[in-house]
Each structure stands twice: as structure tokens, then as C-alpha cells.
Rosetta silent file (secondary structure, phi, psi, omega in degrees, C-alpha in Angstrom):
SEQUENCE: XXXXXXXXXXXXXXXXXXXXXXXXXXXXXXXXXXXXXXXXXXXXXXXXXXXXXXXXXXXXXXXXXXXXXXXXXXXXXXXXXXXXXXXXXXXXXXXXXXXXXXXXXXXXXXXXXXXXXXXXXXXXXXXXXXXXXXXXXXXXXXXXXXXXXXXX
SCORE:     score description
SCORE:     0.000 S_00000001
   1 L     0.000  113.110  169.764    0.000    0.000    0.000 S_00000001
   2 L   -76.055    3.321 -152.829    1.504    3.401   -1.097 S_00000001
   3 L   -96.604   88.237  141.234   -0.955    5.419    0.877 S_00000001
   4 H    -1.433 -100.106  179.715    0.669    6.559    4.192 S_00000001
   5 H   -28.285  -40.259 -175.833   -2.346    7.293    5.386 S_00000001
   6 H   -79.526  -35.252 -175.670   -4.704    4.178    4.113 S_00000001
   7 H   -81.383  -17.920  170.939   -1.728    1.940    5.875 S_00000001
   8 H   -72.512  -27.917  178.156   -1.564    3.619    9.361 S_00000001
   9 H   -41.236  -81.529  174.943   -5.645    2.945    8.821 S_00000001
  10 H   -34.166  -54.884 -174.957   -4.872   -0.739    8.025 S_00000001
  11 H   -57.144  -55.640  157.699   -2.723   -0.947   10.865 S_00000001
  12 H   -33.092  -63.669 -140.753   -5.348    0.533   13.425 S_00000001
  13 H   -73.546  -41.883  177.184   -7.643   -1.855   12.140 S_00000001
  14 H   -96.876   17.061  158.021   -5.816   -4.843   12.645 S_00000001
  15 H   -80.430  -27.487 -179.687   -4.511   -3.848   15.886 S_00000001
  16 H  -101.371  -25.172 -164.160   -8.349   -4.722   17.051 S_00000001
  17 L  -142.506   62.293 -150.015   -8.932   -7.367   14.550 S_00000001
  18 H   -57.263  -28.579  170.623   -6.042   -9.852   14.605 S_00000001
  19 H   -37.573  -16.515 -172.307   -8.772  -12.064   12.989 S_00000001
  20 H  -124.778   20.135 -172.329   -7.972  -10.328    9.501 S_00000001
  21 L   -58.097  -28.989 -127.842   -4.216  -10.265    9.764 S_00000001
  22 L  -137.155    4.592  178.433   -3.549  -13.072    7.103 S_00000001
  23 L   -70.017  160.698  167.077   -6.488  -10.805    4.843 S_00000001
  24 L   -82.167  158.986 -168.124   -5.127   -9.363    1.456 S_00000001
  25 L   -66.080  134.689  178.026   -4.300   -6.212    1.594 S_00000001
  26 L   -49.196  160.212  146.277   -7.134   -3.570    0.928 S_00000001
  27 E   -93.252  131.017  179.395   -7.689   -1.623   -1.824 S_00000001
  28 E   -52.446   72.239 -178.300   -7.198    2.422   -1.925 S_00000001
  29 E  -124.568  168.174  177.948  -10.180    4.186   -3.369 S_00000001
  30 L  -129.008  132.386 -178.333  -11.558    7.556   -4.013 S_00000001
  31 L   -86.636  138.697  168.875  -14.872    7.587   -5.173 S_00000001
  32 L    86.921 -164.761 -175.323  -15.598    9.892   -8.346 S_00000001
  33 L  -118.629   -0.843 -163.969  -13.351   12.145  -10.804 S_00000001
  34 L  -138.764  149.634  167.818  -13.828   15.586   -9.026 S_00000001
  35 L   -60.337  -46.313  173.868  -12.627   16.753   -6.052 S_00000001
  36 H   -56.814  -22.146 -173.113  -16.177   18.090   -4.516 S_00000001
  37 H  -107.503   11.103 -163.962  -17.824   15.075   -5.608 S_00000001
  38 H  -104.474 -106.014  165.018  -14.867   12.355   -3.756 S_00000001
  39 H    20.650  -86.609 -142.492  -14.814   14.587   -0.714 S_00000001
  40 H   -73.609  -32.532  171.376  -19.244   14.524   -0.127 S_00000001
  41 H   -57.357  -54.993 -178.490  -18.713   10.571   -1.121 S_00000001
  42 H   -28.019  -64.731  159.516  -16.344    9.747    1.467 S_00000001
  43 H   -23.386  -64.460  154.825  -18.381   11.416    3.661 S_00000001
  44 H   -47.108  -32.773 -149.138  -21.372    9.390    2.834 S_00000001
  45 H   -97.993  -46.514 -157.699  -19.826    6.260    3.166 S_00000001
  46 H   -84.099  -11.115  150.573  -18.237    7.006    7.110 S_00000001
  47 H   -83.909  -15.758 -178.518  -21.760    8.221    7.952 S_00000001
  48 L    99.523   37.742  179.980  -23.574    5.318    6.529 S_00000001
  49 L  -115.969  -33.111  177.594  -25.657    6.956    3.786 S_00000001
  50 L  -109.457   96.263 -177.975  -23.591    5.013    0.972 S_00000001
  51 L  -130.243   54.890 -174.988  -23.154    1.611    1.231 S_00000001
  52 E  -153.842   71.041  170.000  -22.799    0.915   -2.487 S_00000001
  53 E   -55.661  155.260  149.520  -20.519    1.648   -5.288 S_00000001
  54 E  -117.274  124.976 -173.196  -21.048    1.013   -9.300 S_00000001
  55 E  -116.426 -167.577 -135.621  -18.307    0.536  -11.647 S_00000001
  56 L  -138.846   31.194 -162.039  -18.379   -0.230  -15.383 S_00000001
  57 L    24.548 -107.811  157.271  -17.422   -3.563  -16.661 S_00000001
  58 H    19.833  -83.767  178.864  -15.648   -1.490  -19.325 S_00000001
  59 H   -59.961  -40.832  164.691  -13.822    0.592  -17.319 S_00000001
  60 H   -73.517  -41.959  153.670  -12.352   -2.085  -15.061 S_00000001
  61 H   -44.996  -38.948  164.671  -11.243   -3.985  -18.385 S_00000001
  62 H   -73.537  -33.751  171.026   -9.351   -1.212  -19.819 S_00000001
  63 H   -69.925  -28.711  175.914   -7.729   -0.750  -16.553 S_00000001
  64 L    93.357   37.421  175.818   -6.738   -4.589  -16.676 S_00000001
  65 L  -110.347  167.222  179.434   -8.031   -4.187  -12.700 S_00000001
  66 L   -77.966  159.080  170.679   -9.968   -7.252  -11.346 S_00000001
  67 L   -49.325  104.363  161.726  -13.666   -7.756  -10.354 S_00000001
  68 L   -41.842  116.960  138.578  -14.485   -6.656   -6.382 S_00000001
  69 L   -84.219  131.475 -176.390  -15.280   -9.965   -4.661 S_00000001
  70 L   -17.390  107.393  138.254  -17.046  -11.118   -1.592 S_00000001
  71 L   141.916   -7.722 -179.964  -14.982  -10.281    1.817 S_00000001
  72 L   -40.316  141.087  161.627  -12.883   -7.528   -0.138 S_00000001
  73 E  -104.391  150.921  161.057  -11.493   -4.613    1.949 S_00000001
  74 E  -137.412  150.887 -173.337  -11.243   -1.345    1.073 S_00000001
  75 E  -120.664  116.447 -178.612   -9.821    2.138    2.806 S_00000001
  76 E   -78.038  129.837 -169.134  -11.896    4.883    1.662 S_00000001
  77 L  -143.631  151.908  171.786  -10.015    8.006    1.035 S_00000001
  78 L   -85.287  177.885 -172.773  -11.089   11.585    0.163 S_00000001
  79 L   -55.770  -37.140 -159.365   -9.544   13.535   -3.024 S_00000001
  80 L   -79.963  -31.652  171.590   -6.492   14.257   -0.994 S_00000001
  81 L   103.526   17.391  151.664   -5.952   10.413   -0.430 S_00000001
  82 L   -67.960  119.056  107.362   -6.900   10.890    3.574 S_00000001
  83 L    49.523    8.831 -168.979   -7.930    8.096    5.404 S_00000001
  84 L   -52.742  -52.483 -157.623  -11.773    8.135    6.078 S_00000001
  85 E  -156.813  173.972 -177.047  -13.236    4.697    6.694 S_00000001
  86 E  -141.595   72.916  165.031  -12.243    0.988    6.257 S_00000001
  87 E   -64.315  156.999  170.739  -15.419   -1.280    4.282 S_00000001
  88 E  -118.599  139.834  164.101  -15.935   -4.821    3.494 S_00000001
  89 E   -48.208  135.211  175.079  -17.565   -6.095    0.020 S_00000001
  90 E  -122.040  -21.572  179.667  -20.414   -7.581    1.295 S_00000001
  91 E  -159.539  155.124  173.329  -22.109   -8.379   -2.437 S_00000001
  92 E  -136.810  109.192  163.274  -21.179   -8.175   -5.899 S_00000001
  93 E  -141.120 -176.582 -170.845  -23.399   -8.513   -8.761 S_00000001
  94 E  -116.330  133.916 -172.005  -23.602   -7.689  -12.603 S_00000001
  95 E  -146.020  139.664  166.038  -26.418   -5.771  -14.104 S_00000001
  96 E   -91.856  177.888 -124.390  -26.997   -4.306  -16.998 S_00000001
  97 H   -82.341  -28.211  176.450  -26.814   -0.582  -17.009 S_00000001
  98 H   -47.047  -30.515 -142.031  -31.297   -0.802  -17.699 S_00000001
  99 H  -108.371  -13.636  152.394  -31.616   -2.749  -15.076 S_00000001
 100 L   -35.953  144.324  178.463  -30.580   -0.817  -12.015 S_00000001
 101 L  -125.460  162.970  168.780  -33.693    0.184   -9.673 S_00000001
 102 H   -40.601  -61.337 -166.339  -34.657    2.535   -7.258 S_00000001
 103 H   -57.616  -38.041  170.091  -33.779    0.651   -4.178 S_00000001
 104 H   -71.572  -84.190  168.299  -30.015    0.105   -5.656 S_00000001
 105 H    -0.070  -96.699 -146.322  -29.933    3.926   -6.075 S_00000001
 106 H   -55.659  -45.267  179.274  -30.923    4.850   -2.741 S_00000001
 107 L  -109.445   48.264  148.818  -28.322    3.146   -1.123 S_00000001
 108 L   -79.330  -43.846 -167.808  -25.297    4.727   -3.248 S_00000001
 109 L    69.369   43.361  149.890  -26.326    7.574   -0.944 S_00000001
 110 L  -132.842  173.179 -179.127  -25.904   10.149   -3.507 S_00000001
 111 L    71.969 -171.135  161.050  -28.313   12.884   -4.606 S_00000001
 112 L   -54.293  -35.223 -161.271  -31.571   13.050   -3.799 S_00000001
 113 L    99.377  -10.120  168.903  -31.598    8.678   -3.520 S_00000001
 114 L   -88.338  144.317  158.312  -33.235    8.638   -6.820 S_00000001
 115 H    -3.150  -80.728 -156.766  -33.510    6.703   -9.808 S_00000001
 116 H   -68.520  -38.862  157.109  -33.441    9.096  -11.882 S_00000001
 117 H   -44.728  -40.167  160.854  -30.166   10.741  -10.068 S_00000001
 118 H   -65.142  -66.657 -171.609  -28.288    8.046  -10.327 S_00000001
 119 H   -40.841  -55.445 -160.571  -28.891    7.162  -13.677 S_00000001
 120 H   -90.822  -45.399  170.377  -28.064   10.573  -15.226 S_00000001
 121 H   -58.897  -14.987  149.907  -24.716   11.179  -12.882 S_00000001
 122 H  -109.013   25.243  163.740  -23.330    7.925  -13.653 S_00000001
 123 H   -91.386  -29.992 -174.260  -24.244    7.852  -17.329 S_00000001
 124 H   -49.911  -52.468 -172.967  -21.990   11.170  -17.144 S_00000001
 125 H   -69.091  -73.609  144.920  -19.468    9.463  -14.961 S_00000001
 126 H     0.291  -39.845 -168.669  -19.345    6.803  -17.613 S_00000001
 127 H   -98.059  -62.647  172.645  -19.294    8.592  -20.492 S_00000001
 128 H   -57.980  -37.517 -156.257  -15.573   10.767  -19.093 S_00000001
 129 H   -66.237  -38.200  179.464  -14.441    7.517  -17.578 S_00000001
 130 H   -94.346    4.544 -163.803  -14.676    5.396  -21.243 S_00000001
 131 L   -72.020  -27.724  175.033  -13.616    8.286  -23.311 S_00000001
 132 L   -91.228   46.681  147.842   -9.715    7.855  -23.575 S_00000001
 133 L  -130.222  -19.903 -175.123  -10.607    4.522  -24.472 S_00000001
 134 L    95.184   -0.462 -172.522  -12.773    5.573  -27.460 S_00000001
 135 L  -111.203  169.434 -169.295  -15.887    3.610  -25.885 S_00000001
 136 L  -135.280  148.306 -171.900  -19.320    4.897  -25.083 S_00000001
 137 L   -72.580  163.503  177.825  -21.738    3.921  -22.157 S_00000001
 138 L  -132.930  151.995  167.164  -24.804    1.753  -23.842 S_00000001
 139 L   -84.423   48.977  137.029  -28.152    1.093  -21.483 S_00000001
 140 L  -123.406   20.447 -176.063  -26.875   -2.770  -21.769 S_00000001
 141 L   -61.872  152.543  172.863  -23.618   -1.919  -20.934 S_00000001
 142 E   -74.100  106.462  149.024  -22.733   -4.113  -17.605 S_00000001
 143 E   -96.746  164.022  169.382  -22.142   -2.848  -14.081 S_00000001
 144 E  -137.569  112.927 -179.576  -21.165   -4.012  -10.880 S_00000001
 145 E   -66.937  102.191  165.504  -23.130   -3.038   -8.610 S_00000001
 146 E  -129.287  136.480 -179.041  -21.013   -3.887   -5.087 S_00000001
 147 E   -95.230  144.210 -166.735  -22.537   -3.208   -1.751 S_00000001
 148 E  -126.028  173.144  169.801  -19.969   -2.928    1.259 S_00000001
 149 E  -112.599  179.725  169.016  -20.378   -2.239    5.374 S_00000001
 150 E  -107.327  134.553  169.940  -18.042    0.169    7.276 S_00000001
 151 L  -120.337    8.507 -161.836  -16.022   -1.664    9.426 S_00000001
 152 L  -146.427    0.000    0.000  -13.593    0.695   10.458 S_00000001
């Protein structure tokens, strides 16, 4: 982990929870592309209003990064690449991009909690995120929808 911060995290965390010592190491993320909209996530997540992320197929294939899987850790960091929170994957599944519902929406915790909020800020997010690849979001494109707890 190159993250100063996310590894003194890790380190708390497993000073209390010797149980996860032998866990792979978390992954570092910051939610969104803009600072104001990272920041308000972060936020979200270490109060418990966001206990969901969506990512792209797409977008994790061009990065060559792997699929989020059941028991996954992660240390939640704000645009500066502080330290917030420490979640576990709790579900992962693949939907296409139509097929998202209200109920997934609402607990991203962003917005208003709506449908309709979701949909058009991460067709947006989507659309900068595939563009230096040359690809375009589709309504079947896949996501993966993974829901996490805070455990830290």
C-alpha cells in the first residue's frame, strides 16, 4: 500500500482485529473524478448513507483491474488520499446498465436517492471515464453493482 495514510488505517484496524491479519491487503479508493464530488462521497460512506458503489465492466477492463469480490477490503479516502473509513464487500453482482432500480440507487447515498439521479450522474461518470478509451456507455452496458459495510 503506497498510501501513508490508508496503511496507518490498516494498521489501526488490525490492531483490534487480529482475525484479519492473514487478509489481502485492501484496496485504496476515491470515489468519483472531481474533487467536490470524492470529498461529499467519502463522507457518505463514514456516515452510513452510501453503502454501495457502481463501476463499469468497461472501465475495469481497460484498466486490466480485477472484479471486487465477496470479503474484499477497502480504505476509503477523500480527493487528498486521507484516510476516512475501512469497508468490506459484502455483495457483488452484474447488471446491466437498464436494469438498475430505485432501491439500488438509494443506497449509493448520492443525490436526492433517486432513480433518476443516479442514472443521469453515472451515465456522465461513464461517459468521461470510457472516453480515452474511445468507448461509449450503452443502457446494456454491464455494471457491478457492489454493496460494502463500514467496518472501520
Amino acid at each position: 500500500m503506497d498510501n501513508a495514510s490508508a496503511r496507518n488505517m490498516w494498521g489501526d484496524y488490525l490492531d483490534t482485529h487480529l482475525e484479519d491479519a492473514f487478509s489481502e491487503a485492501p484496496k485504496v479508493v476515491r470515489f468519483c473524478d472531481n474533487e467536490k464530488d470524492a470529498n461529499r462521497c467519502a463522507q457518505l460512506v463514514v456516515s452510513g448513507k452510501k453503502t454501495a458503489t457502481s463501476l463499469s465492466l468497461l472501465g475495469l477492463q481497460q484498466r486490466k483491474e480485477p472484479l471486487p469480490k465477496l470479503g474484499d477490503f477497502m480504505v476509503v479516502t477523500d480527493w487528498a488520499g486521507k484516510a476516512k473509513c475501512i469497508v468490506r464487500t459484502t455483495s457483488v453482482r452484474l447488471k446491466p446498465f437498464f436494469s438498475i432500480d430505485a432501491s439500488f440507487a438509494k443506497i449509493e447515498g448520492e443525490g436526492d436517492k433517486s432513480l433518476e439521479h443516479w442514472k443521469k450522474t453515472h451515465w456522465d461518470y461513464y461517459s468521461r471515464e470510457l472516453e480515452p478509451y474511445n468507448l461509449l456507455p450503452r443502457e446494456s452496458m454491464i455494471v457491478v453493482c457492489q454493496t460494502f459495510e463500514k467496518v472501520f
